[in-house]
Phi, psi and omega in degrees: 000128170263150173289113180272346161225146201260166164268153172329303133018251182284331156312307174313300186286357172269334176254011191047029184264121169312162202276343179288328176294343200253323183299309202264350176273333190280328166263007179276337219065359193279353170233140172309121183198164186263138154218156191222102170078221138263028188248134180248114165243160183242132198288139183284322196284326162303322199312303183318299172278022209217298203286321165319309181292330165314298214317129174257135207255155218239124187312169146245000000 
């Protein structure tokens, strides 16, 4: 079974993001995320469309 929601962590190394980076989007808001208390996880599927929705598309 995969785990659908990850710790920050394991979100840095799926996405190739530095772990400082998930950390400063997460208190900024700018990436989707659960938090209970202080422990912060992240929806893998979200994680997944939050990276899509950055792309940026190239003129044509």
């Amino acid at each position: 079974m995969t785990k659908r929601y990850i710790l920050p962590q394991e979100l840095s190394e799926y996405l190739g993001i530095s772990l400082q980076a998930i950390y400063e989007w997460t208190s900024q808001k700018r990436i989707p995320h659960i938090k209970l208390g202080r422990l912060v996880k992240f929806d893998i599927i979200e994680g997944d469309r939050w990276l899509l929705s950055q792309r940026i598309e190239p003129y044509g």
